[in-house]
N, C-alpha and C positions, 0 to 999 in steps of 0.2 A: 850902272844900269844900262840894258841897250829896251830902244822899243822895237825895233825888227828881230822878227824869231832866227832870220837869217843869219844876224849877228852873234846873238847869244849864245854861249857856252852850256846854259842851263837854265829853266824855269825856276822859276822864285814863289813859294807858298805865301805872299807876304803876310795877310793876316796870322797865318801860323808861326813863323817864326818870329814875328814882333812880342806877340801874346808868349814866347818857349821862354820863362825866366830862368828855367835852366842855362840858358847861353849870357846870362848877365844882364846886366842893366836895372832898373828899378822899375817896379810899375807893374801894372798888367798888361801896360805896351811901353816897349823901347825901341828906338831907330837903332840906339846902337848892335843891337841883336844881327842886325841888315850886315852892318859891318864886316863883323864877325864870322859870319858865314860867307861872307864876299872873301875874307883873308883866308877860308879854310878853303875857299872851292880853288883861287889862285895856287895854293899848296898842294892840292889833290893832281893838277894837273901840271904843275912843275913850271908855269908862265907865269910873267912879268905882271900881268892885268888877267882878268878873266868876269867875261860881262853876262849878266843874269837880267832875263825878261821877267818884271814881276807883277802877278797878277791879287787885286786884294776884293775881297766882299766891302759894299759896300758900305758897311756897320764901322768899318775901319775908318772912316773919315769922316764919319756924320758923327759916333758918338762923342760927349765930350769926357767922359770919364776915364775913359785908356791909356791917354797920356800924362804923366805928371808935370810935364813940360810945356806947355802953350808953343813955344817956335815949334817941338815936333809934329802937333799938330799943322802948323800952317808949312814946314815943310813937307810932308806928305800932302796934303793940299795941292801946294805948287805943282809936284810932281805928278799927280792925276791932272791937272790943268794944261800943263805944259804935254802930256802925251808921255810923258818918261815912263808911266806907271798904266797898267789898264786894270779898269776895277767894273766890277759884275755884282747883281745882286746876292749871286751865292760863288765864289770863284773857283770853286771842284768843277764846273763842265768846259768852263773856257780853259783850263787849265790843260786837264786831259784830253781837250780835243787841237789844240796843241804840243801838247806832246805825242798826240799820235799822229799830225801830220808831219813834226819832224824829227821825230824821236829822241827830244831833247831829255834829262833826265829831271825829274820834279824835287827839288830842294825842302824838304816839309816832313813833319813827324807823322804824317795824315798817312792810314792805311788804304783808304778809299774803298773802305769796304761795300758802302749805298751803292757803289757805282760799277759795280762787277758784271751784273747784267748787260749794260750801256755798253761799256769800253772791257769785253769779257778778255784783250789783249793783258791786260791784268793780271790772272791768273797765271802764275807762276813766272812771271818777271823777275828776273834779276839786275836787272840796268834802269827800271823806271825810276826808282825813289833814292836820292841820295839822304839819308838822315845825318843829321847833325848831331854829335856827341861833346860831352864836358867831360875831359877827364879830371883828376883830381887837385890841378895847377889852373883849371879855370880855362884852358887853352881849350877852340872848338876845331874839329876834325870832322868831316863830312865820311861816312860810309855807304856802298851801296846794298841795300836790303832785299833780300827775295818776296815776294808777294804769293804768300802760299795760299793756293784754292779755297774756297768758302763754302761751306756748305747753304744750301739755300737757306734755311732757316739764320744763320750767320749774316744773309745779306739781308734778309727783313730785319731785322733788328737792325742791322746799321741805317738802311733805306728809314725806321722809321726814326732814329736819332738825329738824321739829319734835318727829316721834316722838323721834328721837334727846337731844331736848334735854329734851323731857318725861320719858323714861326717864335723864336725865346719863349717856348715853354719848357726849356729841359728842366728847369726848376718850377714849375708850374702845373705838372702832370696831371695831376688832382682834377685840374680844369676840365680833363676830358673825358672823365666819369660822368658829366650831365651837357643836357643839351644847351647849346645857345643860340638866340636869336637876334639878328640883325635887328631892329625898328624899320627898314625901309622894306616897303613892300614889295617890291619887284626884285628884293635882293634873292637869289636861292639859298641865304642861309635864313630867311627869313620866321620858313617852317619847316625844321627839322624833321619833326615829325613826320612829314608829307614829304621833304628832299626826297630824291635816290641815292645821294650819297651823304657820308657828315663829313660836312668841311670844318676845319680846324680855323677858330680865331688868332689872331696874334694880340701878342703881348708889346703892350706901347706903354711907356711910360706910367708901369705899374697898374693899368688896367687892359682886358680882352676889350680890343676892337675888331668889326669886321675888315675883314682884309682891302675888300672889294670899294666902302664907302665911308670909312672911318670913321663908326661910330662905333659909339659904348655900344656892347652886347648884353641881350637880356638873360637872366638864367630862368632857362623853365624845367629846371629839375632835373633828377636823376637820369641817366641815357641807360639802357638794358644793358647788360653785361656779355659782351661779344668777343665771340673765339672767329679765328679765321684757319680755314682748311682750305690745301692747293693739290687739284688733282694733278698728277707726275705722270704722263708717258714717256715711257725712255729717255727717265729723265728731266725731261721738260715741263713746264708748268701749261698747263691745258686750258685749268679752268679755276679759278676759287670760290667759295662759298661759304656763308658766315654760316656761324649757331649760335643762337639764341639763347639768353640763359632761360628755363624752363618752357622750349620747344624744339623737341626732339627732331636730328636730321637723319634719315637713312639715304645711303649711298647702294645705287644698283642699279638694273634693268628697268628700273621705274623711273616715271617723269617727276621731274621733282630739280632744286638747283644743281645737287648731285647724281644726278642722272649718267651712269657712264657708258651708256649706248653709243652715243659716238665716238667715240675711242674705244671700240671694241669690235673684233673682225670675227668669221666666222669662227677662227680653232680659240679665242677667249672667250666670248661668247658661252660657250656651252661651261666655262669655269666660273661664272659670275651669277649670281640669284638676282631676284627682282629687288629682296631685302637683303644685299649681303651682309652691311654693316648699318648700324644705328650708335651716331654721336649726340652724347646728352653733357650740359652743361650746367651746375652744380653750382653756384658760388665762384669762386676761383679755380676748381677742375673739373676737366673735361674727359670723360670717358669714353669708350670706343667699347661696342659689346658686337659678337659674332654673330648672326642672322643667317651664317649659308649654309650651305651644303656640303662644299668643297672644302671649308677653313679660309682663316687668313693667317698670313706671318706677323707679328707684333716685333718692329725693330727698334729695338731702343737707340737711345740717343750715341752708347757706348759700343754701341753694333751687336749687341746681346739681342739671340731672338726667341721667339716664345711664342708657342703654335695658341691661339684664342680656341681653340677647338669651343665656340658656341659660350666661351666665358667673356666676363669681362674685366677690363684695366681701364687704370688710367692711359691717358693718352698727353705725354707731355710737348712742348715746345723740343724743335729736334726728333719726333718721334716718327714712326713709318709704319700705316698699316699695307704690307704689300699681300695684293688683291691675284697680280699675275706676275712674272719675272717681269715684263714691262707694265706691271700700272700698281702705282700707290698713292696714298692718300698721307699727306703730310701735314702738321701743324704749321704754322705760319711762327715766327719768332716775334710777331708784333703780340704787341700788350696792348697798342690803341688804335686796331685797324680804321683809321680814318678815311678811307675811299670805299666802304663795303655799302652794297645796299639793302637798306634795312626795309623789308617789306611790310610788317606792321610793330607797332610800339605801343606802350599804354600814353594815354589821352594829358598831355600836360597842364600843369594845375592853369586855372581859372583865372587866379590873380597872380603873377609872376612878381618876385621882388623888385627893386628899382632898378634901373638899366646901369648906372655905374658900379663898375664893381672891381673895388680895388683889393690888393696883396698887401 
């Protein structure tokens, strides 16, 4: 292990490759995994030694159930004590933001897909990620992986797997179909309902606590069913806006969250209606019906496209209503848009069930 980046040969995912039982060992975490990829990376480069900075989330050393060895615990311990090891709440940002000061290559089975917006140096790399493989003698062999582009909708969905994993709800999803409430009054998860945004509780030892105060949270019922839509000029993300299930958004020259007057110059302008489009939200789908004048292009996820001439479709995750060659209206690939603001909501019950609430 070295702890100067100066030093090191290569970045260390550690919590990832402790947790890869594909590289051996018992457990849902092993030290000797560390090893192992220590002997492949010395092999990859044809040297005697060969030293790896390794970075872990914190969960790596606080849980006690990961290791089935009590020393590996207290050695890894030592190792964040002594400075050998640097460990972060979530270890993807210190990670890549050392590797893009030194361009060392990151050890780990991790695509980094959350994190392509951030560190967009990402895209299409061939030298960031060395993976680690088993072949069929159990021997591990490091190779380097290409990081092939992402579509946006590919990075919300990853962006919101890792909030979900960051918070341990990945097995908990359920939780954020309704709202919850802090007890402390000055908390702003307090009233959802009244937030600007919904913040996500975490998961502590089998029940949702507030992130912020550590208490049990309360359930006040069902949360409305929400799509999230991101307006795209040239590409780029402008603006998003949620839909409501049973309140209808149109997209145009009108004021409204979707309003695309500002992103629009005099030669689109004259291709855009006050109502071009209207997204309505159904249960679980969401449709996209035409309102203009001009047409819109309907791009499916497969690149198939399909003139709306004034009909309507569904509108999936992946999907693209383009409005002008530079502006379209895309779905978002989250399923639990956790940062949107929800402007009104129905009235939460009266009598809320008891504030603990366990899985």
């Amino acid at each position: 292990m070295a702890s100067d980046p100066n030093e090191a040969d290569a970045l260390l995912d550690l919590s990832n490759i402790v947790r890869d039982d594909r590289l051996g060992g018992r457990g849902p975490a092993d030290l000797i995994r560390v090893e192992r990829v220590g002997e492949a990376l010395t092999s990859l480069y044809g040297a005697e030694r060969a030293l790896m900075l390794a970075v872990a989330d914190d969960s790596l050393l606080t849980r006690k159930d990961l290791f089935l060895l009590p020393q590996q615990r207290r050695t890894l311990r030592g190792w964040a004590e002594s400075g050998l090891i640097l460990t972060a709440g979530k270890a993807d940002v210190p990670l890549l933001r050392i590797a893009e000061a030194t361009g060392l290559p990151i050890i780990t089975r991790d695509r980094f897909s959350g994190h392509r917006r951030e560190f967009t140096w990402l895209n299409g790399s061939d030298d960031a990620i060395l993976e680690p493989r088993t072949d069929r003698y159990g021997e591990v062999s490091l190779h380097h992986v290409t990081l092939h582009t992402k579509d946006e909708w590919q990075i919300s969905v990853s962006e919101e797997n890792d909030l979900l994993v960051q918070q341990g709800l990945t097995e908990r999803a359920e939780a954020l179909d309704r709202f919850w409430s802090c007890p402390e009054p000055r908390c702003p998860r307090h009233d959802p309902a009244k937030g600007p945004f919904v913040l996500l509780p975490r998961v502590r030892g089998g029940r949702l606590v507030c992130d912020q105060h550590g208490l049990d949270m309360v359930d006040l019922g069902p949360r409305p069913r929400i799509a999230q839509l991101k307006i795209m000029r040239d590409g780029r993300e402008v603006r998003r806006f949620p839909v409501a299930e049973g309140t209808p958004v149109t997209a145009g020259r009108s004021p409204g969250p979707a309003d695309l007057t500002p992103f629009l110059d005099d030669t689109t302008r004259r291709g855009v209606s006050r109502t071009h489009l209207r997204f309505d939200l159904d249960g679980p789908q969401l449709t996209v019906t035409d309102l203009s004048r001009n047409g819109t292009t309907l791009i499916r996820r497969d690149g198939t496209m399909h003139d709306l001439c004034g009909g309507t479709r569904p509108f999936s995750v992946g999907d693209r209503a383009r409005i002008h060659p530079t502006l379209e209206i895309i779905r978002s690939g989250r399923r639990y848009p956790a940062e949107l603001a929800i402007e009104r909501v129905s009235a939460p019950p009266d009598e809320p069930p008891p504030p603990t609430v366990s899985f």
